[in-house]
C-alpha positions in Angstrom: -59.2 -49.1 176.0 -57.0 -49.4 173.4 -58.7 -52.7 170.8 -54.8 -53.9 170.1 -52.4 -53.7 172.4 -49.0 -52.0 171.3 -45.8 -54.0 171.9 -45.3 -53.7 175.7 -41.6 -52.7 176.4 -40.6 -54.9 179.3 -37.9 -53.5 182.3 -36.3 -55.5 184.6 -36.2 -55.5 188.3 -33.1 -57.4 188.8 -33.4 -58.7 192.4 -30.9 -61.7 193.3 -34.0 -63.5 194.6 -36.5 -62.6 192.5 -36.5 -60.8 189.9 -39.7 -59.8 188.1 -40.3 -57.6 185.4 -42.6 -54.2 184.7 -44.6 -54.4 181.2 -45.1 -50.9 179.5 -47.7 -50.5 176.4 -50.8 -49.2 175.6 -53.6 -52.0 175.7 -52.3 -54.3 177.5 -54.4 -54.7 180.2 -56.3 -57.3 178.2 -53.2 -59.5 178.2 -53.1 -59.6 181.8 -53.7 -63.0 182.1 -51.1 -64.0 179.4 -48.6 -62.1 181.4 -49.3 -63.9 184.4 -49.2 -67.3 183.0 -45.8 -65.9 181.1 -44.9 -65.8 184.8 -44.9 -69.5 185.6 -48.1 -69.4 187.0 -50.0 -72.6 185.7 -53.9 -72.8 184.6 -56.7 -72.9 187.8 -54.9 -71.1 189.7 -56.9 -68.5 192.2 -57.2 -65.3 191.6 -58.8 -62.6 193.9 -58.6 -58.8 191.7 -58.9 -56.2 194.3 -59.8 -53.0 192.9 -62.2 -50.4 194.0 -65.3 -48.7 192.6 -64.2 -46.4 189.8 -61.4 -48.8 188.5 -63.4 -51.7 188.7 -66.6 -49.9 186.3 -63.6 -48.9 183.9 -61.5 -51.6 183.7 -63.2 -54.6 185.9 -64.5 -56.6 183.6 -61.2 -56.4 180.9 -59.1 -57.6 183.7 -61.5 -60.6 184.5 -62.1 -61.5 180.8 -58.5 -61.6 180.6 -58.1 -63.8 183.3 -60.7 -66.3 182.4 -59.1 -66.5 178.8 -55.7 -67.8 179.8 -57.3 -70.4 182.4 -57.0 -68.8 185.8 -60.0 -69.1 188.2 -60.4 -65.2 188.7 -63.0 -63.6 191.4 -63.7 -59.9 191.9 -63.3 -57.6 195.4 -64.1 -54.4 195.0 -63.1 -52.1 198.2 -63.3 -48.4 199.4 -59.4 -47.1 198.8 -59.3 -43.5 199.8 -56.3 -42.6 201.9 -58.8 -42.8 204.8 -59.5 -46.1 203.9 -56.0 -47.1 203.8 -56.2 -49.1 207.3 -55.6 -52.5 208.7 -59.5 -52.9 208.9 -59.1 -52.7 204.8 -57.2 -55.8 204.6 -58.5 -57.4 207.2 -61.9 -56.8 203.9 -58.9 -58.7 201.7 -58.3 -61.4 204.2 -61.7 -62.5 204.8 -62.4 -62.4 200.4 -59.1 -64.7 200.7 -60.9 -67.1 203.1 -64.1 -66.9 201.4 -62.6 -67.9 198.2 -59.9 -70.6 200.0 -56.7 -68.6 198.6 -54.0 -71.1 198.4 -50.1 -70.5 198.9 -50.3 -70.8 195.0 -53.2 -68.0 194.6 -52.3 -64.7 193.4 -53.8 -61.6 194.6 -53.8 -58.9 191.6 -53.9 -55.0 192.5 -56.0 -53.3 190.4 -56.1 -49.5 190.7 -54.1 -46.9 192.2 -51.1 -46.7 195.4 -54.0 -47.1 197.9 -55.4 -50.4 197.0 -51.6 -51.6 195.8 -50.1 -50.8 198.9 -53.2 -52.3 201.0 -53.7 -55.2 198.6 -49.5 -56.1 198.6 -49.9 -56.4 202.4 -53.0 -58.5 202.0 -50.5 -61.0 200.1 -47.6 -60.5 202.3 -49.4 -61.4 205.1 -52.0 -64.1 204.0 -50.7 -67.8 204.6 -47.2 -65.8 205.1 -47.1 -64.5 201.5 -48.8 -65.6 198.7 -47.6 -63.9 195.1 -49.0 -60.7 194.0 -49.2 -58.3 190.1 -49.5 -54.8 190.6 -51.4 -53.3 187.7 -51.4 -49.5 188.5 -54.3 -47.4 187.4 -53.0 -43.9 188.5 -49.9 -42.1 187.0 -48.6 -42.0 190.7 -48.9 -45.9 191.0 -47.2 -46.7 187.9 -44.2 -44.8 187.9 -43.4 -45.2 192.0 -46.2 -46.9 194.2 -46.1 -50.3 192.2 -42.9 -50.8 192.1 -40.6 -52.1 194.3 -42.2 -54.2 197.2 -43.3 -51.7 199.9 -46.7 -52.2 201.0 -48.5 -50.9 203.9 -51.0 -48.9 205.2 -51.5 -46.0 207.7 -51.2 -45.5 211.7 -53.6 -42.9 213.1 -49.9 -41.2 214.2 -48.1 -41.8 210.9 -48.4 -42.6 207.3 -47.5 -45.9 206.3 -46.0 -47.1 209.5 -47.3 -50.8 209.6 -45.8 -52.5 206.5 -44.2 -55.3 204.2 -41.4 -55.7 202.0 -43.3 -58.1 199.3 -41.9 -57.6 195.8 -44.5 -58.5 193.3 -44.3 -61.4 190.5 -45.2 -59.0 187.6 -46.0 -55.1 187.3 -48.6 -54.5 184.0 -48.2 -50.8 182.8 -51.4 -50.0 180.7 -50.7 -46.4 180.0 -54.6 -46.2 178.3 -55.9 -46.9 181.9 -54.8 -43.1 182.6 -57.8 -42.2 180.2 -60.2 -42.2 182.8 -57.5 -40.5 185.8 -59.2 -36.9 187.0 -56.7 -34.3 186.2 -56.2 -33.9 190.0 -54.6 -37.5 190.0 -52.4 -37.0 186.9 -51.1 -33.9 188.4 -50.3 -36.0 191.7 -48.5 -38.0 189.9 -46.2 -35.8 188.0 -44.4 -34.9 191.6 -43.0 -38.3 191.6 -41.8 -38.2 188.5 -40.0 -35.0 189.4 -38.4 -36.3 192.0 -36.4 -38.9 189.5 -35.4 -35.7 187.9 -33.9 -34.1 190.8 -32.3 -37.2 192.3 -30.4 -37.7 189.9 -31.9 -38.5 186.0 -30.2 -35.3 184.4 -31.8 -36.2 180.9 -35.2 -36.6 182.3 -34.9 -32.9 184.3 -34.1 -31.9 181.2 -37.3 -33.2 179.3 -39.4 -31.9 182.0 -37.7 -28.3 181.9 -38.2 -28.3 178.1 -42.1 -29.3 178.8 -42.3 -26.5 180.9 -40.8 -24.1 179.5 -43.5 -24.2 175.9 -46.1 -23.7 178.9 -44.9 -22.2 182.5 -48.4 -22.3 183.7 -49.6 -25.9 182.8 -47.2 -28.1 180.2 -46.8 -30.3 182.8 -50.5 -31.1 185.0 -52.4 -32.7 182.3 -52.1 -36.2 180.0 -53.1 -34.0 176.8 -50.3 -31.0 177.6 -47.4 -34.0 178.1 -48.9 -36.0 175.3 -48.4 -39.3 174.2 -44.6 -39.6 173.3 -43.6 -37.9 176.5 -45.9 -39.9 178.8 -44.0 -43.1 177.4 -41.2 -41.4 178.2 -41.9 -40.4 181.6 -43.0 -44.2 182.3 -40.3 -45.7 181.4 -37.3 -43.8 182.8 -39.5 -43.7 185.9 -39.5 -46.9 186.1 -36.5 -47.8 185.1 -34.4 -45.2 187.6 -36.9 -46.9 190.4 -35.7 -50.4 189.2 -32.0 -49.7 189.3 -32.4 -48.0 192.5 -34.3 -51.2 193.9 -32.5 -54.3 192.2 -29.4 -51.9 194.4 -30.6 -51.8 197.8 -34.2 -54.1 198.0 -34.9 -53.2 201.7 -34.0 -49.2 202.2 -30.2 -49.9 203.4 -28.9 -47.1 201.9 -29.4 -46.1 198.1 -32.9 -46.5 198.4 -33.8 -43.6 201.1 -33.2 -41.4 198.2 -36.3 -42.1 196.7 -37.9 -40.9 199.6 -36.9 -37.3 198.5 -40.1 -34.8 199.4 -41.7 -37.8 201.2 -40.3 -36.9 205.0 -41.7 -33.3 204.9 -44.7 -34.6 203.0 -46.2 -37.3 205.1 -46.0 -34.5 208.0 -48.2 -32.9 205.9 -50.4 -35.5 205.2 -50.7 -36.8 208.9 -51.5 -33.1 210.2 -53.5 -32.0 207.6 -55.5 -35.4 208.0 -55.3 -38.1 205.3 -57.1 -37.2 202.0 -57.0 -33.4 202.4 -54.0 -33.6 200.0 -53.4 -36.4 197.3 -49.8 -37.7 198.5 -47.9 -36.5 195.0 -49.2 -33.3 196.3 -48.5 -33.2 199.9 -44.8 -34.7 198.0 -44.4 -31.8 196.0 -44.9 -29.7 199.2 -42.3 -31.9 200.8 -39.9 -31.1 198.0 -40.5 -27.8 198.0 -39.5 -27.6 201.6 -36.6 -30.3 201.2 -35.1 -27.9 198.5 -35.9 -24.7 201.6 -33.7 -26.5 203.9 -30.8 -27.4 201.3 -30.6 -23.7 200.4 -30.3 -23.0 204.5 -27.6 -25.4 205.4 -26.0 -24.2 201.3 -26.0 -27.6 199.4 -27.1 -26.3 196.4 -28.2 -22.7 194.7 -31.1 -20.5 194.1 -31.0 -21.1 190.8 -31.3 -25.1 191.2 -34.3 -24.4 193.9 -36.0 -22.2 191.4 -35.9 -24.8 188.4 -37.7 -27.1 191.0 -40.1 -24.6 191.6 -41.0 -24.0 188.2 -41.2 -28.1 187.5 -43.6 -27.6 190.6 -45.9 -25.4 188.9 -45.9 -26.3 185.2 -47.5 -29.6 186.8 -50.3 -27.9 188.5 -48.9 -28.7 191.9 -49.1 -26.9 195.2 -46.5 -24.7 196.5 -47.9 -22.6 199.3 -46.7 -24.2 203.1 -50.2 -24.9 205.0 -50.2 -22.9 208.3 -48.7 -25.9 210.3 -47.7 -25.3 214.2 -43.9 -25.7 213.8 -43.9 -27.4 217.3 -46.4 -30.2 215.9 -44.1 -30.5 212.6 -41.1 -31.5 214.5 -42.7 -34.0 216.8 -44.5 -35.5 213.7 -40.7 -36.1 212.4 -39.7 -37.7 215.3 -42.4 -40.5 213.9 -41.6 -40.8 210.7 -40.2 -44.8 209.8 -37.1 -43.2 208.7 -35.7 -42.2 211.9 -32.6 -43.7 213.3 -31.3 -43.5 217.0 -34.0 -41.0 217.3 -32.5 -38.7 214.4 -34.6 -37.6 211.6 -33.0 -38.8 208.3 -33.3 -35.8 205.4 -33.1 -36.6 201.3 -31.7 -33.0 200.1 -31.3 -31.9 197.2 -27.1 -31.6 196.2 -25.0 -29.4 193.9 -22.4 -32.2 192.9 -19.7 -29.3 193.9 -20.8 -29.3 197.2 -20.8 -33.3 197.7 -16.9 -33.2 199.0 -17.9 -30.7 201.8 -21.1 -31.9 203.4 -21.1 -34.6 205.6 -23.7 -37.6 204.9 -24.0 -39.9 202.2 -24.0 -38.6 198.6 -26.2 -40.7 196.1 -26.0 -39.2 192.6 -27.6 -35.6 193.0 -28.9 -35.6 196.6 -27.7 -36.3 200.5 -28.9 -38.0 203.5 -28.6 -35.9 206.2 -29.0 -36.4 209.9 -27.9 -33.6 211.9 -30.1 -31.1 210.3 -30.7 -28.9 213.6 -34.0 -28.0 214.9 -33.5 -24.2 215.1 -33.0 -24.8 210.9 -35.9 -26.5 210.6 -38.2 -23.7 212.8 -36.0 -21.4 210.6 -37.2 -22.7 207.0 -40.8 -23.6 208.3 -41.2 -20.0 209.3 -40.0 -19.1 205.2 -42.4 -21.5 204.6 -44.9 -20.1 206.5 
């Protein structure tokens, strides 16, 4: 960890309720508990960190040090949090630390690590005493430019990912971007999908970074920390987070604007449920998603080769997976028809858009993509089989 902390660039999510705002810079995990208290949140309050192994021997002990120094009465959990352990069993771990330690409605619960323990730890708070606050203090690349932000919390069905959930925005989200020190390569590259997907949705100067990235190196200038490098990365995090922010502060509960940051995510959590929950890491079975999101734009003609192929290339500078796993189109369709997403029993589609195109199409048109939901099944079997 970095000794001094840099000054931490502060965004805003600008929710009528309650706003709360995301702190970017390198070393500041050791003012967590200044940030908190910056927050309104007065001295002895409770505090249960939920982390798991690997983040907690990292990064632990600065988060309770921290804690302790500005006054709050901190205490440790430490859970499993791979996607397999993302069930309501999990929190029901987190609910039973809350009544061990006698969690107030003034207690915070802080998330400590990556999506997996955000997501399960946000619905620990959501749902203890009917909502008690919660910081989200992402470890992984993924968490910190999508996961954390923006309230959803959730965990997994045995039919479905994410499919028993809460809307509970958090009070504060700390961005240390030296926690991604420690990240396997694997993660970082998970990650980089996400940050993508802002790209194609709609952040023209961001797509144009990445493209720039990848083209010095086609084969990798995107899947590590050391080939983006420093001044990128702080880049990356904070247009990330900032395009998530506007996009949130807009439409807080997935009315509308939202469901375009769920671009790759349809297709991918098929691939994740069939495939079985940690077979691939969720940027990767996203980048899969968007890889087939972008197939089934060029079959119904909403944007061009061209466009599909930059993707493509974004796809594999970061390391990511493009080849379709051999999925029985039969179970990919019926998986669709579970996805939280669907409406009147029609699966709702984020494509990618040629602006040209937007007068013609049909759907709604946010920015650079569509949401479409009369996409046919015969095109689906269609673009699975060019998958395949």
């Amino acid at each position: 960890m970095t000794a001094t902390p840099t000054a931490i660039r502060t965004i805003r999510v600008e929710l009528s309720a309650n706003p709360y705002p995301i702190a970017i810079g390198a070393g500041s995990l050791a003012q967590l508990g200044e940030q908190i208290r910056g927050q309104g949140i007065k001295a002895g309050t409770k505090v249960l960190v939920v982390t798991n192994p690997v983040v907690n021997e990292h990064y632990g002990t600065t988060a309770l040090q921290s804690l302790s120094a500005a006054g709050l009465e901190a205490s440790l959990l430490v859970i499993e949090a791979g996607e397999d352990q993302k069930t309501p069993a999990t929190v029901g771990l987190i609910h039973d630390a809350a009544f061990e330690r006698r969690l107030e409605r003034g207690s915070l619960i802080v998330a400590l690590g990556g999506g997996v323990v955000g997501d399960m730890a946000g619905f620990a708070a959501a749902t203890w005493l009917r909502g008690i606050a919660v910081v989200q203090v992402p470890t992984t690349l993924l968490a910190m430019v999508d996961a954390a932000i923006g309230g959803k919390t959730g965990v997994n069905h045995p039919d479905g990912k994410n499919l028993i959930g809460a809307f509970h925005q958090p009070r504060l989200v700390l961005i240390d971007p030296d926690t991604l020190a420690t990240l396997p390569e694997r993660e970082f590259r998970a990650g980089m999908a996400e940050v993508i997907k802002y790209g194609v949705i709609g952040d023209g100067a961001l797509l144009a970074e990445l493209g720039a990235a990848a083209h010095r190196d086609p084969a990798s200038g995107l899947a590590s920390q050391a080939a983006v490098g420093p001044a990128l990365l702080q880049t990356l995090l904070e247009r990330s987070a900032a395009a998530k922010a506007e996009v949130v502060a807009a439409d807080e509960r997935e009315g509308g604007l939202r469901a375009i940051l769920n671009y790759g995510h349809t297709l991918g959590h098929v691939v994740e449920t069939l495939c079985g929950y940690g077979t691939y890491l969720h940027g990767e079975a996203v980048a899969l998603g968007m890889r087939a999101a972008g197939e089934l734009s060029l079959a119904l003609g909403l944007w061009s080769q061209a466009d599909h192929d930059q993707q493509q290339r974004l796809i594999a500078a970061a390391g990511l997976p493009l080849a379709w796993p051999a999925l029985d189109p039969e179970a990919v369709l019926a998986c669709l028809q579970g996805d939280k997403k669907v409406r009147d029993g029609k699966v709702r589609f984020v494509l990618p858009l040629n602006p040209e195109a937007g007068a013609q199409t049909g759907g709604a048109v946010y920015g650079s993509v569509i949401i479409r939901d009369d996409v046919e099944a015969a095109t689906i079997r269609e673009v699975l089989a060019r998958l395949a």
